[in-house]
FIKEPA-555429 format. One record per residue (C-alpha): residue number from 1; residue in three letters; x, y negated, z. Coordinates in steps of 0.1 Angstrom, whole numbers, plus 5000, padded with zeros to 4 digits. Layout:
// residues N
<atom><i>NUM</i><aa>ALA</aa><X>X</X><Y>Y</Y><Z>Z</Z></atom>
...
This chain:
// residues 264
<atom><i>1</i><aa>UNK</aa><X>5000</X><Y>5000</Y><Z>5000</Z></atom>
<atom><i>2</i><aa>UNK</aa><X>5031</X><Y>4975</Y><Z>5010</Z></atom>
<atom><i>3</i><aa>UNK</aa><X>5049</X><Y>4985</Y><Z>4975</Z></atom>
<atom><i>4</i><aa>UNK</aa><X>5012</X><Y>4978</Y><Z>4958</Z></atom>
<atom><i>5</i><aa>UNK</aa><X>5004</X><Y>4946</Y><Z>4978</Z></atom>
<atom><i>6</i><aa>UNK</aa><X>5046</X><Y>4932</Y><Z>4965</Z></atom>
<atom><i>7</i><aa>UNK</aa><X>5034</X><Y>4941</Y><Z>4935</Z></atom>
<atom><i>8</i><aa>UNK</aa><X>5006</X><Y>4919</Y><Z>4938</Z></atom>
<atom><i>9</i><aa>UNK</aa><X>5027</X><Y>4889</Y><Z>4948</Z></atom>
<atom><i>10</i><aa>UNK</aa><X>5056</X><Y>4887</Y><Z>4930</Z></atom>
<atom><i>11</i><aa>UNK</aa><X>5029</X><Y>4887</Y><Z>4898</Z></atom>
<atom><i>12</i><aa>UNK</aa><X>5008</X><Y>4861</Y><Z>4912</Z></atom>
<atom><i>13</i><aa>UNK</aa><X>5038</X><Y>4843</Y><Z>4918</Z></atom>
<atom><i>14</i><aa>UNK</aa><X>5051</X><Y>4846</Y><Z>4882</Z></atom>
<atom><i>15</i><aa>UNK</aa><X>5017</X><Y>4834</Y><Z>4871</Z></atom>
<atom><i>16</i><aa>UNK</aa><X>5018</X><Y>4803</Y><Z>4888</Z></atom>
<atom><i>17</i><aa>UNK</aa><X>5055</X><Y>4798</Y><Z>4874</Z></atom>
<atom><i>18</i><aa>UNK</aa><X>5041</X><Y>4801</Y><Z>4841</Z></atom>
<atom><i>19</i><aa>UNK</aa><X>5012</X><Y>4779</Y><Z>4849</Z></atom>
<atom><i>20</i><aa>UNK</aa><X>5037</X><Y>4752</Y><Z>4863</Z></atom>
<atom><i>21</i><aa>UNK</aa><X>5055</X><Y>4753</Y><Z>4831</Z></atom>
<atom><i>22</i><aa>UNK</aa><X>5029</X><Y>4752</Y><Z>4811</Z></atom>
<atom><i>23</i><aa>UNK</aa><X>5016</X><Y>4721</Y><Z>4827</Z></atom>
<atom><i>24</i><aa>UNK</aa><X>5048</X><Y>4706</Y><Z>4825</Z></atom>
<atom><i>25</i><aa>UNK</aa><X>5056</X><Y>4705</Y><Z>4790</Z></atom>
<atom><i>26</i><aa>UNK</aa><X>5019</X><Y>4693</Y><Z>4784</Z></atom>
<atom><i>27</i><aa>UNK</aa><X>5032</X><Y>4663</Y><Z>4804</Z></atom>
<atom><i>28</i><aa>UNK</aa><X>5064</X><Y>4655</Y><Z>4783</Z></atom>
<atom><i>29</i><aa>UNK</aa><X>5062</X><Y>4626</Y><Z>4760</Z></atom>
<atom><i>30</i><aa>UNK</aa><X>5079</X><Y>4639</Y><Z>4726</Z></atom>
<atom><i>31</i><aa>UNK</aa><X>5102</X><Y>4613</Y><Z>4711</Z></atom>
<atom><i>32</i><aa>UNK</aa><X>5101</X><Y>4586</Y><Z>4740</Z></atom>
<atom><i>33</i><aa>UNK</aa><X>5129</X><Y>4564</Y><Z>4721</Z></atom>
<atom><i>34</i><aa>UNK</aa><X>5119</X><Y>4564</Y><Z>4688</Z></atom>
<atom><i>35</i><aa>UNK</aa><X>5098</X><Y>4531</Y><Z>4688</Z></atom>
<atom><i>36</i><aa>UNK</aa><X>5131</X><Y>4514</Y><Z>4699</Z></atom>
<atom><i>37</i><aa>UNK</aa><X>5144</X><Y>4527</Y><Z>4664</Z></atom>
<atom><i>38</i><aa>UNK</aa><X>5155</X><Y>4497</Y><Z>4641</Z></atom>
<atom><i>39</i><aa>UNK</aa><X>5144</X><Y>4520</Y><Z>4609</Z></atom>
<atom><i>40</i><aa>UNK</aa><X>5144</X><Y>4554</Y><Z>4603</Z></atom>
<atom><i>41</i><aa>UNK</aa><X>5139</X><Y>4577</Y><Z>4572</Z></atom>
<atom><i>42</i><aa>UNK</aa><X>5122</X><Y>4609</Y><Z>4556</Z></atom>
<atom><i>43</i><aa>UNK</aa><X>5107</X><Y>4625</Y><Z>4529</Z></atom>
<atom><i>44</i><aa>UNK</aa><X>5069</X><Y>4627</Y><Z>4517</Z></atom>
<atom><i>45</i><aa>UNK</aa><X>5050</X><Y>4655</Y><Z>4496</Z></atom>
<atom><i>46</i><aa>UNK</aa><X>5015</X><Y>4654</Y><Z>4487</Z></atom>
<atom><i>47</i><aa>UNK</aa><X>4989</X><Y>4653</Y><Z>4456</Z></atom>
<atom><i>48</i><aa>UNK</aa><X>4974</X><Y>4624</Y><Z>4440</Z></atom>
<atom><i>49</i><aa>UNK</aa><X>4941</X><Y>4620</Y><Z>4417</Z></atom>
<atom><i>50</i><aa>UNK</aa><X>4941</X><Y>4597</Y><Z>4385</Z></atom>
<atom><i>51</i><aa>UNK</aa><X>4919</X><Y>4584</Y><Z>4364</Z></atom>
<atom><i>52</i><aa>UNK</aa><X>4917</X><Y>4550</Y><Z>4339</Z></atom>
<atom><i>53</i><aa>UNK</aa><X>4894</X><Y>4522</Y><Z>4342</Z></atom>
<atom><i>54</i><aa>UNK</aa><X>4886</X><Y>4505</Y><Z>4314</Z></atom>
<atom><i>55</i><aa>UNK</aa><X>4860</X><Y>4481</Y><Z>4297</Z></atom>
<atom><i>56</i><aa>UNK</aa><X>4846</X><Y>4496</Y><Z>4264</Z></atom>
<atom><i>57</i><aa>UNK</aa><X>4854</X><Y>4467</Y><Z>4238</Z></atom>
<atom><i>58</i><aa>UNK</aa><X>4830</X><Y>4451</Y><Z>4215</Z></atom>
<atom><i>59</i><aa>UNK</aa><X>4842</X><Y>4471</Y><Z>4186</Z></atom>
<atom><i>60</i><aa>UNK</aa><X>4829</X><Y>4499</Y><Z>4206</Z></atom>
<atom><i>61</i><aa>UNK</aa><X>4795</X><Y>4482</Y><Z>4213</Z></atom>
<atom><i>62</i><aa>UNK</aa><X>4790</X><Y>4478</Y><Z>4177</Z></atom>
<atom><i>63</i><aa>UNK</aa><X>4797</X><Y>4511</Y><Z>4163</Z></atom>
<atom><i>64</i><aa>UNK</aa><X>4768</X><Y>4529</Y><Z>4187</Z></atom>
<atom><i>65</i><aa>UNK</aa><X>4738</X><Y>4501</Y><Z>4176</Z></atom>
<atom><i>66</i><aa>UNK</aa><X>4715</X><Y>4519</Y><Z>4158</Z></atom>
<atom><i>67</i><aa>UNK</aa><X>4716</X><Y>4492</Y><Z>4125</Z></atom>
<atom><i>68</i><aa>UNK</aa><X>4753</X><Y>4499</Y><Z>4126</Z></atom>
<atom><i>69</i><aa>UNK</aa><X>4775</X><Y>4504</Y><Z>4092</Z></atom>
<atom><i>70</i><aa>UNK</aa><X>4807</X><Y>4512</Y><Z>4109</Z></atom>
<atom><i>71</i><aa>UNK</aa><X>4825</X><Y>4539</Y><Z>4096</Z></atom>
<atom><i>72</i><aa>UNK</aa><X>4821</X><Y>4571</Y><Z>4105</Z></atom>
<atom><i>73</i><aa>UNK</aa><X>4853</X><Y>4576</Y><Z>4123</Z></atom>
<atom><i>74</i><aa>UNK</aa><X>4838</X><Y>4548</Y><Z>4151</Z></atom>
<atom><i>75</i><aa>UNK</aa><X>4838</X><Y>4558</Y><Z>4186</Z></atom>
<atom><i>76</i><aa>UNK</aa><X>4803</X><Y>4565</Y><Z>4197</Z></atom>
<atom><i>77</i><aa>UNK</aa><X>4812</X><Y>4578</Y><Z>4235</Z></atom>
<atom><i>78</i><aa>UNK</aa><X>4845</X><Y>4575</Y><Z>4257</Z></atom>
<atom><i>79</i><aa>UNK</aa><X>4846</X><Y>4584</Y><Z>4291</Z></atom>
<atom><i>80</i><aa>UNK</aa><X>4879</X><Y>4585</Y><Z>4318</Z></atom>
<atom><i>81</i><aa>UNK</aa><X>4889</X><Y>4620</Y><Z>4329</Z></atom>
<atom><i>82</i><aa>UNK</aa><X>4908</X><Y>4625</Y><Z>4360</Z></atom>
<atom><i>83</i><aa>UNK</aa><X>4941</X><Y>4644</Y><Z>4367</Z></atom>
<atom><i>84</i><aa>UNK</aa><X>4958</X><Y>4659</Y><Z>4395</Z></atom>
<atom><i>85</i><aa>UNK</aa><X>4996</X><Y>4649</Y><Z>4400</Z></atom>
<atom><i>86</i><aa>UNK</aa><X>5017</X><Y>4663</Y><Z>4423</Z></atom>
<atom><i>87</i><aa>UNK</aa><X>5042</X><Y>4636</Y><Z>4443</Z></atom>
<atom><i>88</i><aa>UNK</aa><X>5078</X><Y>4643</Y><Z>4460</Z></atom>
<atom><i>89</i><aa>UNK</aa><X>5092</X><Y>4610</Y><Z>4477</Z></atom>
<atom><i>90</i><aa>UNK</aa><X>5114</X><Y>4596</Y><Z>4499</Z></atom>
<atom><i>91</i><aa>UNK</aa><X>5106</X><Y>4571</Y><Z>4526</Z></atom>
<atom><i>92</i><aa>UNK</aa><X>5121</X><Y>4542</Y><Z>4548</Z></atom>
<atom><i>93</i><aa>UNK</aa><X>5107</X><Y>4525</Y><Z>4570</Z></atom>
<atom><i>94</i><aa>UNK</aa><X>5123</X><Y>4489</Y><Z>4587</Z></atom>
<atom><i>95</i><aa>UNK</aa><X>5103</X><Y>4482</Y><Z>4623</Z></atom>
<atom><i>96</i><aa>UNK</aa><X>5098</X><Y>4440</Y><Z>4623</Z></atom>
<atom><i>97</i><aa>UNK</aa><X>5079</X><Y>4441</Y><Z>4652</Z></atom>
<atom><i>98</i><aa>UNK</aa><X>5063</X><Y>4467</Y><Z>4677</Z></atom>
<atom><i>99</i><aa>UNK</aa><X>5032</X><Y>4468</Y><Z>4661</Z></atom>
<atom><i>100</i><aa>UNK</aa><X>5046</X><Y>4458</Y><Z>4622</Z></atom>
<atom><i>101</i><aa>UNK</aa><X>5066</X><Y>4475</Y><Z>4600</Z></atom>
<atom><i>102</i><aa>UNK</aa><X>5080</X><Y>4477</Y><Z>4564</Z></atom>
<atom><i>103</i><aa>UNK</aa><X>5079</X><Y>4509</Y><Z>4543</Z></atom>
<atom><i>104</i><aa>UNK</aa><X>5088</X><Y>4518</Y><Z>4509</Z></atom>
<atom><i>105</i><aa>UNK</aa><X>5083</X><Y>4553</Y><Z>4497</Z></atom>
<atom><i>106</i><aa>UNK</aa><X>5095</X><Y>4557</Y><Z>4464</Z></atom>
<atom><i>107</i><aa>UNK</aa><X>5080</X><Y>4589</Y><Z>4444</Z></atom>
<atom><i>108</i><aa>UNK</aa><X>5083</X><Y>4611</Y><Z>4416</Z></atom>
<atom><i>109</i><aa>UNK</aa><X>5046</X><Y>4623</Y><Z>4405</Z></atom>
<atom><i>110</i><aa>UNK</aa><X>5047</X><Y>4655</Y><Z>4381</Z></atom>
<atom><i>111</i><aa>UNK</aa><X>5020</X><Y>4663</Y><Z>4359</Z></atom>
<atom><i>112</i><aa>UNK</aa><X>5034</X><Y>4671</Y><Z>4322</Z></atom>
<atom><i>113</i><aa>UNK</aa><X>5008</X><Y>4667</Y><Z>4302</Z></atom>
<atom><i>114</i><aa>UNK</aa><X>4972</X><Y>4651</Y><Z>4308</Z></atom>
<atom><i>115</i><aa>UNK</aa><X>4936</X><Y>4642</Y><Z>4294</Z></atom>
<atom><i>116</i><aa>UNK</aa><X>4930</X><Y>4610</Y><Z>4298</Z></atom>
<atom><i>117</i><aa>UNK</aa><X>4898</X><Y>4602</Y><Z>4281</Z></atom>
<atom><i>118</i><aa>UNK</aa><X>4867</X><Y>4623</Y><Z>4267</Z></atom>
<atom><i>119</i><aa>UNK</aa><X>4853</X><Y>4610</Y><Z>4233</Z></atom>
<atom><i>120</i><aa>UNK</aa><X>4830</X><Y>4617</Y><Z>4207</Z></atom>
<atom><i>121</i><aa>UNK</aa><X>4829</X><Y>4599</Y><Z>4169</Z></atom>
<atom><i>122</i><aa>UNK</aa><X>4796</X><Y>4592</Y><Z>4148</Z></atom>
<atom><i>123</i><aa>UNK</aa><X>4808</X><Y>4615</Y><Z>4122</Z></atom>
<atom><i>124</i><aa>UNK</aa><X>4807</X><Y>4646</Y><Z>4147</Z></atom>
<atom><i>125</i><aa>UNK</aa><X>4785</X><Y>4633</Y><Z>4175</Z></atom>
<atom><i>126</i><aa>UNK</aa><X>4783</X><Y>4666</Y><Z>4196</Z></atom>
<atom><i>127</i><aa>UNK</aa><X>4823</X><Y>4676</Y><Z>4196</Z></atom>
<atom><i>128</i><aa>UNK</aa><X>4837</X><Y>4659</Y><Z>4225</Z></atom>
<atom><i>129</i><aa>UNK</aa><X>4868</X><Y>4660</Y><Z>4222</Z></atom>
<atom><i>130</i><aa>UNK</aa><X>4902</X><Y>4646</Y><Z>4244</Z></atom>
<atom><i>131</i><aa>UNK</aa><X>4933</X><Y>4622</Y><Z>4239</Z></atom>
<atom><i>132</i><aa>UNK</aa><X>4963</X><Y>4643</Y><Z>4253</Z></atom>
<atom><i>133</i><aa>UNK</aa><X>4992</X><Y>4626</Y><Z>4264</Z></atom>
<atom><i>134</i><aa>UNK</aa><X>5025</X><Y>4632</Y><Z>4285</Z></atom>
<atom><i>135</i><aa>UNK</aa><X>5032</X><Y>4620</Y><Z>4318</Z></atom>
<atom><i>136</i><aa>UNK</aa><X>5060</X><Y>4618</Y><Z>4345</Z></atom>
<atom><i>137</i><aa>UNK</aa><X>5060</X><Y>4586</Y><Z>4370</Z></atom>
<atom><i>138</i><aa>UNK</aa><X>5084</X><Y>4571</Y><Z>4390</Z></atom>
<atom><i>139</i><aa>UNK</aa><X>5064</X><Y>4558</Y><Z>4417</Z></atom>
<atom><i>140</i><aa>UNK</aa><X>5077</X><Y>4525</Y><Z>4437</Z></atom>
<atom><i>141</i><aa>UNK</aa><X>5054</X><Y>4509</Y><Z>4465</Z></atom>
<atom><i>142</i><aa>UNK</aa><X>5065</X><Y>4490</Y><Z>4495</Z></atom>
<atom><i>143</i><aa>UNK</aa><X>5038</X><Y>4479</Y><Z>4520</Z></atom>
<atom><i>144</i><aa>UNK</aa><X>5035</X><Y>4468</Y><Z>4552</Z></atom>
<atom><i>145</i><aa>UNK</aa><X>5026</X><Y>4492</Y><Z>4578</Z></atom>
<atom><i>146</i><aa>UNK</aa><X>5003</X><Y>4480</Y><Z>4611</Z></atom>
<atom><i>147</i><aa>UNK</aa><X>5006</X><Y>4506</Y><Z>4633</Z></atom>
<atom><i>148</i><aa>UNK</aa><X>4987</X><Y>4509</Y><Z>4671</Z></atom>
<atom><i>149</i><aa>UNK</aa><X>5001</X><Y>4519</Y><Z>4703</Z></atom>
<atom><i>150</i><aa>UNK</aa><X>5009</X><Y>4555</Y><Z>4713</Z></atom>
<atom><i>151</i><aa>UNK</aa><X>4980</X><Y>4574</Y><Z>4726</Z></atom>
<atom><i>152</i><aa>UNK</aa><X>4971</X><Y>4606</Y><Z>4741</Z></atom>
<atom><i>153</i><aa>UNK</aa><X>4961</X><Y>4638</Y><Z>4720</Z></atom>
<atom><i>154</i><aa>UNK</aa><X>4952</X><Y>4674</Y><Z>4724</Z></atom>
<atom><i>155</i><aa>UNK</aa><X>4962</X><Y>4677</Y><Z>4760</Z></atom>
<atom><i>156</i><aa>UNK</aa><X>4997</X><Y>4660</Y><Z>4757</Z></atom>
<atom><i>157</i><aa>UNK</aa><X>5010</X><Y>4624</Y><Z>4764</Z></atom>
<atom><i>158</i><aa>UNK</aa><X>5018</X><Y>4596</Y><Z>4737</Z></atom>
<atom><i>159</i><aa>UNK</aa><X>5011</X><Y>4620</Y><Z>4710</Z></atom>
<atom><i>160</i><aa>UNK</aa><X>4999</X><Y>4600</Y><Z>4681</Z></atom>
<atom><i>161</i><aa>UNK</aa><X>4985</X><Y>4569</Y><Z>4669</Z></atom>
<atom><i>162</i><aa>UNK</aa><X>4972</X><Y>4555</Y><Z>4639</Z></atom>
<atom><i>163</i><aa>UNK</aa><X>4979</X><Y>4529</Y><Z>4610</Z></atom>
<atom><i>164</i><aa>UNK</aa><X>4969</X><Y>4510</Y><Z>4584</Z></atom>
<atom><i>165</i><aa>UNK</aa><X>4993</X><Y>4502</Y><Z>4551</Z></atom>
<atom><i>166</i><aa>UNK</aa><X>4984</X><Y>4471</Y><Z>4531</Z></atom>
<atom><i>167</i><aa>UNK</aa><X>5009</X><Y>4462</Y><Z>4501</Z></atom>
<atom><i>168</i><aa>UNK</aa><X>5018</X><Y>4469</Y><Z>4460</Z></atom>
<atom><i>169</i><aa>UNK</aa><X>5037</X><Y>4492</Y><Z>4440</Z></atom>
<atom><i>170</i><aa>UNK</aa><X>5054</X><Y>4491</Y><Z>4403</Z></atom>
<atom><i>171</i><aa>UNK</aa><X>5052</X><Y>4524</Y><Z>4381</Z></atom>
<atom><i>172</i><aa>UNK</aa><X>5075</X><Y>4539</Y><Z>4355</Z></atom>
<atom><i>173</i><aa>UNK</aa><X>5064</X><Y>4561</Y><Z>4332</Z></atom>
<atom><i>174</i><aa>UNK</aa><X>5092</X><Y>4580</Y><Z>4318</Z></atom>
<atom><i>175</i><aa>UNK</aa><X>5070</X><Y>4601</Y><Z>4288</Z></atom>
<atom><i>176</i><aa>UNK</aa><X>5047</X><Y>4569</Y><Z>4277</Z></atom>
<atom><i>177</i><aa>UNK</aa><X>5068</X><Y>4568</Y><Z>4245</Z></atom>
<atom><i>178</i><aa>UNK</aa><X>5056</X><Y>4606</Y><Z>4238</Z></atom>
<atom><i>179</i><aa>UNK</aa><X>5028</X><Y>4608</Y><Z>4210</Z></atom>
<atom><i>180</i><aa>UNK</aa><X>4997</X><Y>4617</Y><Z>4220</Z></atom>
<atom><i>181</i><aa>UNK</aa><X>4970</X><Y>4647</Y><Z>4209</Z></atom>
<atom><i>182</i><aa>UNK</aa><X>4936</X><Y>4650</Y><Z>4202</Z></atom>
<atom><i>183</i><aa>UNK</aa><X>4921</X><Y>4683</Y><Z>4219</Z></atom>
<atom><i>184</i><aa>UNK</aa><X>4893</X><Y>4700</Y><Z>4210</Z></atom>
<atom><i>185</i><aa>UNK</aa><X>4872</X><Y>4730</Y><Z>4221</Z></atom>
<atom><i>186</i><aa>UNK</aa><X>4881</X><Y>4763</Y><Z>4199</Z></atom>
<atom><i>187</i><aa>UNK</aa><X>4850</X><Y>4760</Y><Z>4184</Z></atom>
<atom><i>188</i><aa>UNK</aa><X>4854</X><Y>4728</Y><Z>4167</Z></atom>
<atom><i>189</i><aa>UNK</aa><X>4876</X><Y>4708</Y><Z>4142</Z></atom>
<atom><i>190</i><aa>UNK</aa><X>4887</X><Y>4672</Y><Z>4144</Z></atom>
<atom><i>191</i><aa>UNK</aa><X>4881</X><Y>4653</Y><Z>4115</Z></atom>
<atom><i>192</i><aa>UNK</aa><X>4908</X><Y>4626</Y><Z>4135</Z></atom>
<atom><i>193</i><aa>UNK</aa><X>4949</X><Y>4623</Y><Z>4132</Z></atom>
<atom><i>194</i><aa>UNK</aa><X>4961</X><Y>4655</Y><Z>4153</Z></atom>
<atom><i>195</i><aa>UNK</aa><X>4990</X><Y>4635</Y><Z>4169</Z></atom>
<atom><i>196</i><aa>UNK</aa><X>4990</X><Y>4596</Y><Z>4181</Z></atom>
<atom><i>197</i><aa>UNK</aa><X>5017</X><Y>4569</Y><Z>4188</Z></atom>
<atom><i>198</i><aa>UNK</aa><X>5025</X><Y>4558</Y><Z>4223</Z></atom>
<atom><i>199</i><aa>UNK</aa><X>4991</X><Y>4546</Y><Z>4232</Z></atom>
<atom><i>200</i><aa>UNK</aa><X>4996</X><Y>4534</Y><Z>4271</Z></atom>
<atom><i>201</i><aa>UNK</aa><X>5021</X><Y>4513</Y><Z>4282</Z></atom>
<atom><i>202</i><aa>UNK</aa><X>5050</X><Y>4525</Y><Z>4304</Z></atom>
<atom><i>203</i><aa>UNK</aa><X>5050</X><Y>4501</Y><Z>4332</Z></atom>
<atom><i>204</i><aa>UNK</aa><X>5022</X><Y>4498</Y><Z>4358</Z></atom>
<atom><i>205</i><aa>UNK</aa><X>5017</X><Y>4470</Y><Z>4389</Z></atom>
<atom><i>206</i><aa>UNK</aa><X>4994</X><Y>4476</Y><Z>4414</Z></atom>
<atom><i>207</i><aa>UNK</aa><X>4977</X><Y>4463</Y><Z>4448</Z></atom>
<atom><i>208</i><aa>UNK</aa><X>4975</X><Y>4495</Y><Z>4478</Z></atom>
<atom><i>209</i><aa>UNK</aa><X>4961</X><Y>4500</Y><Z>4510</Z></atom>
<atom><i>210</i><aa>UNK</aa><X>4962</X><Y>4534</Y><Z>4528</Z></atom>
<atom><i>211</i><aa>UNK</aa><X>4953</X><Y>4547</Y><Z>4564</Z></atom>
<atom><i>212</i><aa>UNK</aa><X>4973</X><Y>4577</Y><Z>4580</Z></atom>
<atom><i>213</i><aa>UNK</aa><X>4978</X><Y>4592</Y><Z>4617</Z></atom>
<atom><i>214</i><aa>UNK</aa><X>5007</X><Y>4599</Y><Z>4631</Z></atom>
<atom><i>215</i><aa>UNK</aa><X>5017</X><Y>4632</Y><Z>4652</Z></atom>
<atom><i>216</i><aa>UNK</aa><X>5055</X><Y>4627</Y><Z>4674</Z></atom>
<atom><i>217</i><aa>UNK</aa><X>5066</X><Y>4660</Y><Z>4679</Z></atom>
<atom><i>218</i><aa>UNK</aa><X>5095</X><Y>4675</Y><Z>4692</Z></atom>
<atom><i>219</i><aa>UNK</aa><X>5119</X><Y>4668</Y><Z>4667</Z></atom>
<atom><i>220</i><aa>UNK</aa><X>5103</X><Y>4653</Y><Z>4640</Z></atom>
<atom><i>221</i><aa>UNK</aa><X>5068</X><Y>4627</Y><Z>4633</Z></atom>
<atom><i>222</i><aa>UNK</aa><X>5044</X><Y>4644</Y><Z>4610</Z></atom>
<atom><i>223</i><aa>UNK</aa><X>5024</X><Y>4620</Y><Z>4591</Z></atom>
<atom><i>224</i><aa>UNK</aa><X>4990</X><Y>4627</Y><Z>4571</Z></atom>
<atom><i>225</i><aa>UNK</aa><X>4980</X><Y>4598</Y><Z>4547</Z></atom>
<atom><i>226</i><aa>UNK</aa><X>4951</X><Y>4585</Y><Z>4521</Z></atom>
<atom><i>227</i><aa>UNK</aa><X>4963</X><Y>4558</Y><Z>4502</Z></atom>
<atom><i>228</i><aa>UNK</aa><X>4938</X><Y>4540</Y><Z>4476</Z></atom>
<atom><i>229</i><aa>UNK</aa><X>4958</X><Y>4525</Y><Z>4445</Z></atom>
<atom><i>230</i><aa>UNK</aa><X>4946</X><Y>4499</Y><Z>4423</Z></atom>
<atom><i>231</i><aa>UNK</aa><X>4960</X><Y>4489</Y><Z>4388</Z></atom>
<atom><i>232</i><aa>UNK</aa><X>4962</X><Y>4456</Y><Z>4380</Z></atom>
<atom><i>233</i><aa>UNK</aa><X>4979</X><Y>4454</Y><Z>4345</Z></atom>
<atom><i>234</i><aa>UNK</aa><X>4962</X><Y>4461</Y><Z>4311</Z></atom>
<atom><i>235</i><aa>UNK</aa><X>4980</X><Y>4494</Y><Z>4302</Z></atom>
<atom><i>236</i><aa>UNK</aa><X>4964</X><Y>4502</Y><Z>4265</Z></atom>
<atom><i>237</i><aa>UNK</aa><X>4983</X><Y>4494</Y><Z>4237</Z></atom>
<atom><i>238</i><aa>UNK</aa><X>4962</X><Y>4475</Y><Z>4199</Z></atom>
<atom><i>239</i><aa>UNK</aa><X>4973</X><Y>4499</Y><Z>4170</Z></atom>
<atom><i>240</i><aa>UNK</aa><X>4951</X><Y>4493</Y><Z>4143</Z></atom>
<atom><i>241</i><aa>UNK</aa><X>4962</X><Y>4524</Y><Z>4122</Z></atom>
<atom><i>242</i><aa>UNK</aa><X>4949</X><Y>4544</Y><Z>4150</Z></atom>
<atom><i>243</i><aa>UNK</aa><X>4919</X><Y>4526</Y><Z>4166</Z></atom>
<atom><i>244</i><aa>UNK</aa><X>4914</X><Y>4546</Y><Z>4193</Z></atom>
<atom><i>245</i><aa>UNK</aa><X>4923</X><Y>4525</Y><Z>4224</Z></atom>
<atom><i>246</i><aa>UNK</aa><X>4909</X><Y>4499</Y><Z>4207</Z></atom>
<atom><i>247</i><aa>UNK</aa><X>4874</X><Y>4506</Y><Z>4218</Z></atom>
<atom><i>248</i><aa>UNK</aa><X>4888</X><Y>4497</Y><Z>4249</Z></atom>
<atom><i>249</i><aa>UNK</aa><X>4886</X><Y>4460</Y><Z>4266</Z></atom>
<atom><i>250</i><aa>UNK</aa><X>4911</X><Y>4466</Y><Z>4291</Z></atom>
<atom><i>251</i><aa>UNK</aa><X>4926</X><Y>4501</Y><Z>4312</Z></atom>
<atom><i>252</i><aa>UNK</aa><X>4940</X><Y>4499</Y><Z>4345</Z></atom>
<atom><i>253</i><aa>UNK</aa><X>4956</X><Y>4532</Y><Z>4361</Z></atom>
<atom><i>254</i><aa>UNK</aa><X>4938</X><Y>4537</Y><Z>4396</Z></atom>
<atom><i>255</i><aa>UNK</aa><X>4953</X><Y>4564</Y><Z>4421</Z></atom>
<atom><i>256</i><aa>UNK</aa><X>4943</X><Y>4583</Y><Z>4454</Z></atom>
<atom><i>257</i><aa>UNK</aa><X>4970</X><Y>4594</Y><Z>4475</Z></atom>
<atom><i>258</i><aa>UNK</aa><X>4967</X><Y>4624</Y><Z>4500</Z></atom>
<atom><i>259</i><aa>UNK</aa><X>5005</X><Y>4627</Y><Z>4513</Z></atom>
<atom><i>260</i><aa>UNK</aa><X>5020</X><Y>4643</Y><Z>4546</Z></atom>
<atom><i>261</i><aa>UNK</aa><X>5050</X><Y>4621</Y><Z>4556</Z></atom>
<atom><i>262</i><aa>UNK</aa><X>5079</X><Y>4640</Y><Z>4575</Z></atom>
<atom><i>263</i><aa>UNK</aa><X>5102</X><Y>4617</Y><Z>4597</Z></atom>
<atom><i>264</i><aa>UNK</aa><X>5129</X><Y>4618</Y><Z>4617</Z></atom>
């Protein structure tokens, strides 16, 4: 009974030692110094979705009115299609102030090739068919990063906190000067050009704002982030031997950002 009743003891004993610890480490602050960091760097990974925006011109207007004698090669529907890159950065961020900070993240966002718009003509007005073009962009923002105060967080102490980004970005397209393809479903032929010139410009500027919340573990900060980017530069290109863009007004290049942010 003695040997049983140790027995008893030296386990509850070991419990509470494990209960103590545990307690413990939910009480330890991970990273207590790193808001006293001047700047500090990592690296990014993530997905973004694209799509154009674009005004439909009033060449465009006048080739579906019903009196109409354009030819008929006109453009009688056009709509944006969206694409799915994937993005590999870097990122640097520069504290100003506690609660204000300056970040660039620049990013390479892979995609090969893409459809970028859907279209029909009046000659063939039920084969939709797509403009095909090439894609790999450099990716450049810099914003400014407002950032709250350490909170608590799944048990633990000065876990997280959240932030707000506000600021711009340039693009570089490093395929833009890539013809482009018309696409169509197997069962139909294009009575168009099979292959077209550069048709969007290479260069991009841009207004961004993003939210994200930030996790300080052990050894590193694991960010989560959805960023909302905003064209604001005219990217289609006039060719009048192939008028395709040119049922277009204007096309701006609009983003969403989902990115995880890995920091030391």
């Amino acid at each position: 009974m003695q040997y049983l009743l140790r027995n008893k003891i030296s386990y509850l004993l070991i419990g509470l030692c494990i209960s103590s610890a545990a307690l413990a480490q939910r009480d330890e602050v991970f990273q207590p110094d790193h808001d006293d960091l001047p700047y500090y760097f990592g690296m990014s990974i993530g997905f973004s979705n694209n799509y154009l925006a674009f005004n439909r011109a009033n060449r465009f207007l006048a080739s579906v009115s019903p009196s109409s004698t354009v030819d008929p090669y006109s453009i009688v529907e056009i709509n944006p299609i969206n694409n799915l890159y994937y993005n590999l950065g870097l990122v640097g961020t520069l504290r100003l102030t506690k609660h204000v900070l300056l970040r660039a993240n620049p990013t390479l966002l892979i995609i090969g090739t893409k459809n970028v718009i859907d279209f029909k003509i009046k000659q063939t007005p039920t084969l939709s068919q797509k403009l095909n073009v090439s894609s790999s962009i450099i990716h450049l923002p810099v914003a400014f990063k407002f950032q709250s105060d350490r909170y608590n967080g799944f048990r633990y102490a000065n876990l997280m906190r959240h932030y707000l980004l506000v600021g711009g970005k340039f693009d570089f397209d490093l395929a833009s000067n890539k013809a482009g393809k018309i696409t169509t479903p197997s069962t139909g032929i294009s009575v168009l050009p099979n292959t077209y010139p550069s048709v969007l410009s290479g260069t991009d500027m841009g207004a961004e704002i993003g939210v994200g919340l930030s996790f300080y573990l052990r050894y590193a900060t694991i960010s989560p982030e959805v960023k909302f980017s905003y064209g604001l530069k005219d990217l289609h290109r006039l060719n009048s031997t192939y008028p395709l863009m040119n049922n277009l007004d204007k096309a701006t290049s609009n983003f969403v950002y989902f990115t995880i942010h890995i920091e030391n």
